[in-house]
LOGU-969810 format. One record per residue (C-alpha): x, y, z; residue in one letter. Coordinates in nm, 3 decimals. Example, Ala and Ser with C-alpha at 12.3 -4.5 7.8 and 13.67 -1.06 7.14 Angstrom:
% LOGU-969810
{{1.230; -0.450; 0.780}; A}
{{1.367; -0.106; 0.714}; S}
//
This chain:
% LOGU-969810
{{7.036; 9.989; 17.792}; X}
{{6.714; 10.105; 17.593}; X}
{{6.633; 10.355; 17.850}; X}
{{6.993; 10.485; 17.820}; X}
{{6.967; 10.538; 17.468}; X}
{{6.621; 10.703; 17.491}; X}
{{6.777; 10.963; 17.728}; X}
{{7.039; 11.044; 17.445}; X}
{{7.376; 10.951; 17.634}; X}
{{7.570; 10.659; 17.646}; X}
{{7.805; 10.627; 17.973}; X}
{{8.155; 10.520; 17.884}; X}
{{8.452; 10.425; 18.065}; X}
{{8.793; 10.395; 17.914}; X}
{{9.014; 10.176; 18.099}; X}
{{9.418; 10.174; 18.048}; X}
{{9.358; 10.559; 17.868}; X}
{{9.684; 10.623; 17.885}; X}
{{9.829; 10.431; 17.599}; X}
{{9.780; 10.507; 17.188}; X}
{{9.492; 10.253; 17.165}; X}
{{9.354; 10.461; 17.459}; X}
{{9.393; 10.796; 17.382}; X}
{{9.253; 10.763; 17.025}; X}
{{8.952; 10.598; 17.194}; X}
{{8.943; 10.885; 17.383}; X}
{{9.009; 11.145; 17.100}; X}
{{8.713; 10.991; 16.880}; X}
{{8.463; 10.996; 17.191}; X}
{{8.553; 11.342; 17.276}; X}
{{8.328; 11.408; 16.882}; X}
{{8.106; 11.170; 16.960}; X}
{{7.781; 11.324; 16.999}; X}
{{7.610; 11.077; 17.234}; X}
{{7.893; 10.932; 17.419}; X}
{{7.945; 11.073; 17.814}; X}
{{8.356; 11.039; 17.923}; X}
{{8.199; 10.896; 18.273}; X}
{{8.536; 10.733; 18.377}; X}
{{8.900; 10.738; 18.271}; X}
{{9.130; 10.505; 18.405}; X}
{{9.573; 10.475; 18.405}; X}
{{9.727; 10.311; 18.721}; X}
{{10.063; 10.528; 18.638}; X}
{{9.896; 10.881; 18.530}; X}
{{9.647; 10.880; 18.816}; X}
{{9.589; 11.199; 18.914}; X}
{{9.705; 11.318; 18.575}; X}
{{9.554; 11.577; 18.356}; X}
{{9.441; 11.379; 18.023}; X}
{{9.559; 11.636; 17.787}; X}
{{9.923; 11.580; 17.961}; X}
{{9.916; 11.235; 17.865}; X}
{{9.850; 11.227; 17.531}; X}
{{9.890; 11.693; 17.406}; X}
{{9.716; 11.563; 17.091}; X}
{{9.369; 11.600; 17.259}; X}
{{9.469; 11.926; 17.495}; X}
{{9.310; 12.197; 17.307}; X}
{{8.956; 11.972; 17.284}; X}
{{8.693; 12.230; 17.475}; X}
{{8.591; 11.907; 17.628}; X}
{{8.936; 11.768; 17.749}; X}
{{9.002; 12.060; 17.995}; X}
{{8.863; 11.909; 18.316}; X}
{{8.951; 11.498; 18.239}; X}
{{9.191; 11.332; 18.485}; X}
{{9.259; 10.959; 18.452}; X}
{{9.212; 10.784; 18.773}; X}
{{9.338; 10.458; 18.951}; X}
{{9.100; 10.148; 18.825}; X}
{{8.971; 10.097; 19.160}; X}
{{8.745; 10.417; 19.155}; X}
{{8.558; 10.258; 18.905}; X}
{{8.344; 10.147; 19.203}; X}
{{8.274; 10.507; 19.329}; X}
{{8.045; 10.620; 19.014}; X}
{{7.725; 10.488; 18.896}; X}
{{7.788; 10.140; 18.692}; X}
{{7.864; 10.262; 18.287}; X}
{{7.693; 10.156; 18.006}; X}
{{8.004; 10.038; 17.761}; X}
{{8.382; 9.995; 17.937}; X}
{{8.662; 9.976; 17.667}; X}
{{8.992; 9.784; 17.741}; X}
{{9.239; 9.909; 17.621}; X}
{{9.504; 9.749; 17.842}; X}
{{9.843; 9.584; 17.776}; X}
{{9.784; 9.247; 17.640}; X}
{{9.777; 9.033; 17.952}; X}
{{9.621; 9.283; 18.147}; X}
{{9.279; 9.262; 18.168}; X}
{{9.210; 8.874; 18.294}; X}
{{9.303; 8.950; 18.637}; X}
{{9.097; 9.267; 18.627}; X}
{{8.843; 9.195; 18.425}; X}
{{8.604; 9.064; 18.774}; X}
{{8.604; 9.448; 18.888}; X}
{{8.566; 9.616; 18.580}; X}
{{8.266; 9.375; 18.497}; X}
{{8.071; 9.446; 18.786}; X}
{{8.086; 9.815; 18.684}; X}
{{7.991; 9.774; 18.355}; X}
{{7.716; 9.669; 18.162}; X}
{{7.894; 9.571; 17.853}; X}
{{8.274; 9.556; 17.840}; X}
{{8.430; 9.583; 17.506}; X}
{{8.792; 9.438; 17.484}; X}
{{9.054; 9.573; 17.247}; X}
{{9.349; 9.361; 17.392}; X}
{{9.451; 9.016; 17.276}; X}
{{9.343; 8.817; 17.564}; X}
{{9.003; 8.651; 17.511}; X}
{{9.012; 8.630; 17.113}; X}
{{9.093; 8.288; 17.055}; X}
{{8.917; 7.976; 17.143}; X}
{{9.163; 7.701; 17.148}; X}
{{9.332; 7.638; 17.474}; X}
{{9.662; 7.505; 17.349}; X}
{{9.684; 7.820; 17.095}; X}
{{9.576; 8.047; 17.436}; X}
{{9.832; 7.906; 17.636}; X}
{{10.097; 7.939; 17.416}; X}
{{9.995; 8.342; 17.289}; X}
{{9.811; 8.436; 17.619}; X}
{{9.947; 8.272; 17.902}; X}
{{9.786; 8.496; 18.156}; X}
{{9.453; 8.444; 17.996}; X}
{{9.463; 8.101; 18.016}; X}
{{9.538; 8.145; 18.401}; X}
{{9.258; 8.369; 18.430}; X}
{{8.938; 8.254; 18.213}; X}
{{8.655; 8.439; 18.186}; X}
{{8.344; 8.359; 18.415}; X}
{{8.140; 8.423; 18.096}; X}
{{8.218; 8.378; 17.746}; X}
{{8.332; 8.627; 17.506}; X}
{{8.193; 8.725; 17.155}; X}
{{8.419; 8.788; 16.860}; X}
{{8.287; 9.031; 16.690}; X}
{{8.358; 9.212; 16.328}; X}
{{8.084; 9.453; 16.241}; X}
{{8.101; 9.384; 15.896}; X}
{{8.117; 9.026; 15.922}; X}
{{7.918; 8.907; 16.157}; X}
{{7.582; 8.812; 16.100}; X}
{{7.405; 8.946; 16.403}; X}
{{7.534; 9.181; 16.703}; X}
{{7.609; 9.023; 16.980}; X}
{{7.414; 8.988; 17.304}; X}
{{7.721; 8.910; 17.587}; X}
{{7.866; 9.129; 17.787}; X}
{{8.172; 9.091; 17.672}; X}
{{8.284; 9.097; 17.338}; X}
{{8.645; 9.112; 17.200}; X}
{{8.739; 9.296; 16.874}; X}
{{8.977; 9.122; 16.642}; X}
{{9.365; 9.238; 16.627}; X}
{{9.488; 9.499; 16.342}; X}
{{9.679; 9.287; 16.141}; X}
{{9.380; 9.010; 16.180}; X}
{{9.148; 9.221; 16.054}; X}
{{9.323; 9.384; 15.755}; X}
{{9.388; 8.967; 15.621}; X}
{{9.063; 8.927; 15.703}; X}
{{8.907; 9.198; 15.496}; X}
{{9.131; 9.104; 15.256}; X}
{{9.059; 8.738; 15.219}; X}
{{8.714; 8.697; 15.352}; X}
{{8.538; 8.719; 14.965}; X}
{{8.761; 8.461; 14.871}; X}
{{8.668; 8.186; 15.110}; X}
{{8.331; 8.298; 15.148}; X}
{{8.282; 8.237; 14.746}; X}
{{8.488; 7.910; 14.772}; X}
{{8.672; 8.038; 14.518}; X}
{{9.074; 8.005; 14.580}; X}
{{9.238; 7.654; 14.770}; X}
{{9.292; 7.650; 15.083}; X}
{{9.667; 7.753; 15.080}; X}
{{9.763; 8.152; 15.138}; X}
{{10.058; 8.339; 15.206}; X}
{{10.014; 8.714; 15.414}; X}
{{10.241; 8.897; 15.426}; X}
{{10.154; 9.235; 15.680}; X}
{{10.346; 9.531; 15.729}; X}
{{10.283; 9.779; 16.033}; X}
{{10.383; 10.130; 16.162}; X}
{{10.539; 10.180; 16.504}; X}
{{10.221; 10.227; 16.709}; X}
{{10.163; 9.835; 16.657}; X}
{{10.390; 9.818; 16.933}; X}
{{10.236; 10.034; 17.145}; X}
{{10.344; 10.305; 17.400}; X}
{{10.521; 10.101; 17.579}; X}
{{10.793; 9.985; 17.317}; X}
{{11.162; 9.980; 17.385}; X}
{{11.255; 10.024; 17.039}; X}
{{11.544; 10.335; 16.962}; X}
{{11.321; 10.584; 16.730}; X}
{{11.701; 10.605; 16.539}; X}
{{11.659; 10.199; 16.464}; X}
{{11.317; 10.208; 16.316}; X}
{{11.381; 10.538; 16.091}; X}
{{11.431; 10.525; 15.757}; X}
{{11.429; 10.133; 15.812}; X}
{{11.188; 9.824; 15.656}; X}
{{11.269; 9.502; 15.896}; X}
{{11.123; 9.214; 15.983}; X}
{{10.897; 9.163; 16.316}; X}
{{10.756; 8.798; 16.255}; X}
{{10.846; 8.544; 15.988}; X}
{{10.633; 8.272; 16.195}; X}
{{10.406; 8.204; 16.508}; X}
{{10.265; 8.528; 16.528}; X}
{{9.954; 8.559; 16.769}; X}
{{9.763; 8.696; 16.472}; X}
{{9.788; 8.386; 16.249}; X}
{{9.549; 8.149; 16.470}; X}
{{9.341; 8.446; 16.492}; X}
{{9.286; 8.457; 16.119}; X}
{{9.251; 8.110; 16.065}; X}
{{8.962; 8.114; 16.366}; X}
{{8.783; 8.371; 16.213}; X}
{{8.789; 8.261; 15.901}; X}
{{8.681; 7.895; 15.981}; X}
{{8.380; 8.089; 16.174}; X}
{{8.290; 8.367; 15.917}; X}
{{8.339; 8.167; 15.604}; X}
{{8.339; 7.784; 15.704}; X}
{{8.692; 7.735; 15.527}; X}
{{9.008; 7.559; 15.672}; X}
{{9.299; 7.776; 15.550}; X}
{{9.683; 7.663; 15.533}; X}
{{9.750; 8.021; 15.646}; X}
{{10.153; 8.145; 15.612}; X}
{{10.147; 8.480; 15.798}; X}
{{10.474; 8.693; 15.772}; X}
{{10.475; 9.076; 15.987}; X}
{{10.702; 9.357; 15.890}; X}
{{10.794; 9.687; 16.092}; X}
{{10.728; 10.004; 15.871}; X}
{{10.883; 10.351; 15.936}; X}
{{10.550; 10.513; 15.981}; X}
{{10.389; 10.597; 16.275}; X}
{{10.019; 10.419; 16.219}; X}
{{9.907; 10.253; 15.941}; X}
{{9.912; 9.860; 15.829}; X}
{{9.905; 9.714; 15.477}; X}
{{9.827; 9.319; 15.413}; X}
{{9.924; 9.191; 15.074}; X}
{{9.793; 8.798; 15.044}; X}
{{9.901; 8.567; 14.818}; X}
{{9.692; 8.252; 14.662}; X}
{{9.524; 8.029; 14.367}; X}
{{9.210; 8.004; 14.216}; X}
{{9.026; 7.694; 14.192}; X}
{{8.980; 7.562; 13.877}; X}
{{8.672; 7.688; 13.649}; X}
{{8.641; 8.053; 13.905}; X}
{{8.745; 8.341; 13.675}; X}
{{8.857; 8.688; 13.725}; X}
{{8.470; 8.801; 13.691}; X}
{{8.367; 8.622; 14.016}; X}
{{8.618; 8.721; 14.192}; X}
{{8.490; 9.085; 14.134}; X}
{{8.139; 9.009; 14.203}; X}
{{8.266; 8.834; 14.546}; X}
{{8.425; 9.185; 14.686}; X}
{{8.140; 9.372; 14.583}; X}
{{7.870; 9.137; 14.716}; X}
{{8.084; 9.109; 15.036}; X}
{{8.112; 9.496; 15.095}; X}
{{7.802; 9.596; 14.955}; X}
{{7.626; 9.844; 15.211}; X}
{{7.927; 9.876; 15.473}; X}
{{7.987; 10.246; 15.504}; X}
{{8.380; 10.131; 15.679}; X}
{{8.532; 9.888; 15.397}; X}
{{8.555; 10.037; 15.074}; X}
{{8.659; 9.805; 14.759}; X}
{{8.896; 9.964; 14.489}; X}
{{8.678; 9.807; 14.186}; X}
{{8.915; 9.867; 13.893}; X}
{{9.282; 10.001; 14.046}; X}
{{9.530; 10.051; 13.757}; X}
{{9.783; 10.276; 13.883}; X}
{{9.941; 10.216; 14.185}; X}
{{9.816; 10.496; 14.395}; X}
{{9.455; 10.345; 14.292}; X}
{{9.525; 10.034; 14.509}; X}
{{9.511; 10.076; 14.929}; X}
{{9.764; 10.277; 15.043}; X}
{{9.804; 10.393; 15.393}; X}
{{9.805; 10.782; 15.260}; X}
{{9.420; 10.686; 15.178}; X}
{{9.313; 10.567; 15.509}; X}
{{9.503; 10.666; 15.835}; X}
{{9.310; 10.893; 16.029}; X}
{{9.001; 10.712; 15.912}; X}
{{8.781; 10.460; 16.000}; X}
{{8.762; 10.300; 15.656}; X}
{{8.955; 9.975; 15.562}; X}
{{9.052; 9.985; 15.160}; X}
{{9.091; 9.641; 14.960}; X}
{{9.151; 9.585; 14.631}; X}
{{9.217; 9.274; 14.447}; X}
{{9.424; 9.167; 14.106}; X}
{{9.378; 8.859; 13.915}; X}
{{9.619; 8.664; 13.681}; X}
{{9.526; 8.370; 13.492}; X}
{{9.493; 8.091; 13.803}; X}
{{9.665; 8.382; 14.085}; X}
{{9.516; 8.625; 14.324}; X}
{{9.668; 8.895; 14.502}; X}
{{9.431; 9.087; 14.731}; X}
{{9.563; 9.391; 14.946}; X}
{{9.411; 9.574; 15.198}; X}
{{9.502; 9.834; 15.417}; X}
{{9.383; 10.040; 15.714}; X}
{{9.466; 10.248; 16.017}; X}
{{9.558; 10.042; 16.280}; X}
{{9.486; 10.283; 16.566}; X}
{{9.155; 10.380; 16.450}; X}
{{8.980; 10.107; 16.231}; X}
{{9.230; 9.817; 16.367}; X}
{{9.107; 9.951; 16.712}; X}
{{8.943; 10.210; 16.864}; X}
{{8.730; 10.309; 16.553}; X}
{{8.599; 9.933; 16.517}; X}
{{8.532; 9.914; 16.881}; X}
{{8.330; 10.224; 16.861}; X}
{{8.190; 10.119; 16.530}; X}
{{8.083; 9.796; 16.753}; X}
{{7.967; 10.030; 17.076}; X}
{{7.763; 10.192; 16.798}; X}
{{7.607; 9.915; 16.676}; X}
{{7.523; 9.765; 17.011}; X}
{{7.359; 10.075; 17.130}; X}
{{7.167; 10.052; 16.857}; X}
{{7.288; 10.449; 16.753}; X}
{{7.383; 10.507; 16.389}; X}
{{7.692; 10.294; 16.283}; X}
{{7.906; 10.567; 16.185}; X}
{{7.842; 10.813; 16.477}; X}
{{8.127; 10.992; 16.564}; X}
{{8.377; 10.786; 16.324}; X}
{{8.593; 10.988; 16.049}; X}
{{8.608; 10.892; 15.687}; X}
{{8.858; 11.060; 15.594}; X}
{{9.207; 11.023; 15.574}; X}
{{9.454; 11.332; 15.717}; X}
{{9.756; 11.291; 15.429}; X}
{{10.002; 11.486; 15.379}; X}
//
C-alpha cells in the first residue's frame, strides 16, 4: 500500500452506499483530498445516479458522474486499496469472500465480526456465526488502541459502544471506580438506519424506550473494555429513541473506590485524551450547555465527554454524532491512520447547529 500512498491516491470502494452509514461515507470522501471513489456498490439502486439516492450530496462537483453498481462488478476494476462495509447488519458474512479478494484491506462498519465470544455471536449475530471469517478481524478504536492494526480486516466498534466507551474508558483504565456501572444511551432516528419501519408521526415530539436489556452493544462494551483497560465491568446498559435525526448521548452512572478523589479523576480524562485531535474533554463544565450536548458535535467528527464528581459518585457523559464519529468518520479516521495519511484528513470538526 506504500506505493499507493506515494502516488497520492488511495482507491476506495464503498459497499452497501445506499444507506445513511453509506452515504455519509460517501459525503466525507467526496472532501477527502487523497481518497479516489473507485467503486460504489447498492444491489437495489444499481444503475442509480448517487446523488438520487441520497440529494444531500447532488450538487458535489464530484458527485455528477457516480452510479452505484451491483456488488458483483467489484470484480471488473482493478482490486481497491480500502473497501468500507457499510451493509445491513448480517450482511456482509456471506459476502465478505468476494469483496475480500477485491480488496486489500476491508474496513467493516456493521455489527457482524465485533465480538469474540461465540455464545454472545450466536445469540446477536446469528448469520455471523454461520459464516466466520477465514481470517480474523481487528477491533479497532483509533484513540484507544495501542498500535494500528496489520489485518485485513478490521471492524469499528458500534455508536452507542463507543460513546460508553469514551465515556468510561479513564475510569477503568485508572482503576479508579468498582466494577459496577449503569449506561444509560439515548439515540436519534438514523440509529435505525434507512431501512426502519418506524411512522416519522410516532417518533416526533416523542422520548421512548428502545432497550432496557440485552442490547448487542452491552457485550460489546464489556469486550472492549476488558481488552483496552484489563477491567471486568458489571455493565447495566439501557438505549433510548430520541426525536432527532443523528446524534447519541451516553450518561454512565458509578462509584469511586475508596481513597480516589475528584482530582484523579480529572487527571485520568486528561491523560486519556491528551493529543487526540477527535475526543475533546469538557475540563470544568458548570452550566449545562458546557457539558456534551449533541448541538456541539453532530456534523463532526469529535466525541465530547465530560465528567462530575460527588463525594464517592461519578457521572461521566459523552456524546457524539453517530453517523459521522459513531461511523463513517471513525472508519475514515481508521482508513487514515492505516494509510499512514494525516489522521484528520478530510474529517470535520465542527458541528452544523442550528
Amino acid at each position: 500500500m506504500a506505493d499507493d500512498i506515494e502516488s497520492g491516491r488511495v482507491r476506495v470502494a464503498v459497499i452497501g452506499g445506499s444507506g445513511y452509514t453509506g452515504g455519509e461515507v460517501i459525503r466525507l470522501l467526496l472532501e477527502h483530498p487523497q481518497v479516489e471513489l473507485a467503486f460504489l456498490s447498492a444491489e437495489r439502486n444499481a444503475g442509480a445516479a448517487v446523488g438520487s439516492v441520497h440529494p444531500w450530496i447532488r450538487n458535489h462537483p464530484k458527485a455528477a458522474g457516480l452510479k452505484f453498481r451491483p456488488l458483483a462488478e467489484l470484480a471488473d476494476i482493478e482490486p481497491v486499496d480500502i473497501a468500507f462495509g457499510c451493509l445491513p447488519t448480517g450482511a456482509l458474512p456471506e459476502l465478505l469472500p468476494l469483496i475480500a479478494a477485491h480488496a486489500k484491506r476491508v474496513l467493516n462498519l456493521g455489527g457482524d465480526f465485533r465480538l469474540r465470544d461465540e455464545k454472545q455471536i450466536g445469540t446477536h449475530y446469528p448469520k455471523t456465526a454461520a459464516h466466520p471469517p477465514l481470517e480474523e478481524f481487528a477491533y479497532f478504536v483509533p484513540e484507544l488502541s495501542t498500535s494500528v492494526p496489520e489485518s485485513r480486516f478490521i471492524s469499528l466498534p458500534g455508536c452507542m459502544a463507543v460513546t460508553s466507551i469514551y465515556a468510561l474508558y479513564p475510569l477503568f483504565a485508572g482503576s479508579l471506580v468498582n466494577e459496577q456501572v449503569i449506561v444509560d444511551a439515548k439515540t436519534g432516528s438514523t440509529g435505525g438506519g434507512r431501512g426502519s419501519d418506524e411512522p416519522p408521526a410516532e417518533r416526533t415530539g416523542n422520548f421512548r424506550v428502545h432497550k432496557l436489556h440485552g442490547h448487542r452493544h452491552a457485550p460489546e462494551i464489556r469486550q472492549a473494555l476488558a481488552d483496552f483497560t484489563g477491567a471486568g465491568i458489571d455493565l447495566r446498559f439501557s438505549t433510548h429513541s430520541l426525536d432527532v435525526a443523528r446524534g447519541i448521548m451516553v450518561t454512565a452512572y458509578t462509584r469511586l473506590r475508596p481513597g480516589v478523589s475528584a482530582l484523579d479523576v480529572k487527571r485520568a480524562y486528561a491523560k486519556a485524551y491528551v493529543g487526540k485531535p477527535f475526543v475533546r474533554v469538557r475540563p470544568a463544565p458548570k452550566a449545562p450547555q458546557d457539558f456534551p450536548m449533541l448541538k456541539a458535535v453532530v456534523g463532526s467528527n469529535v466525541a465530547e465527554v465530560a465528567i462530575a464528581v460527588r463525594d464517592d459518585q461519578v457521572v461521566a457523559v459523552a456524546a457524539l454524532d453517530n453517523l459521522i464519529k459513531g461511523a463513517a468518520g471513525q472508519a475514515i479516521q481508521a482508513m487514515n491512520l492505516i494509510c499512514g495519511l494525516d489522521e484528520t484528513a478530510g474529517l470535520p470538526t465542527t458541528a452544523v447547529s442550528p
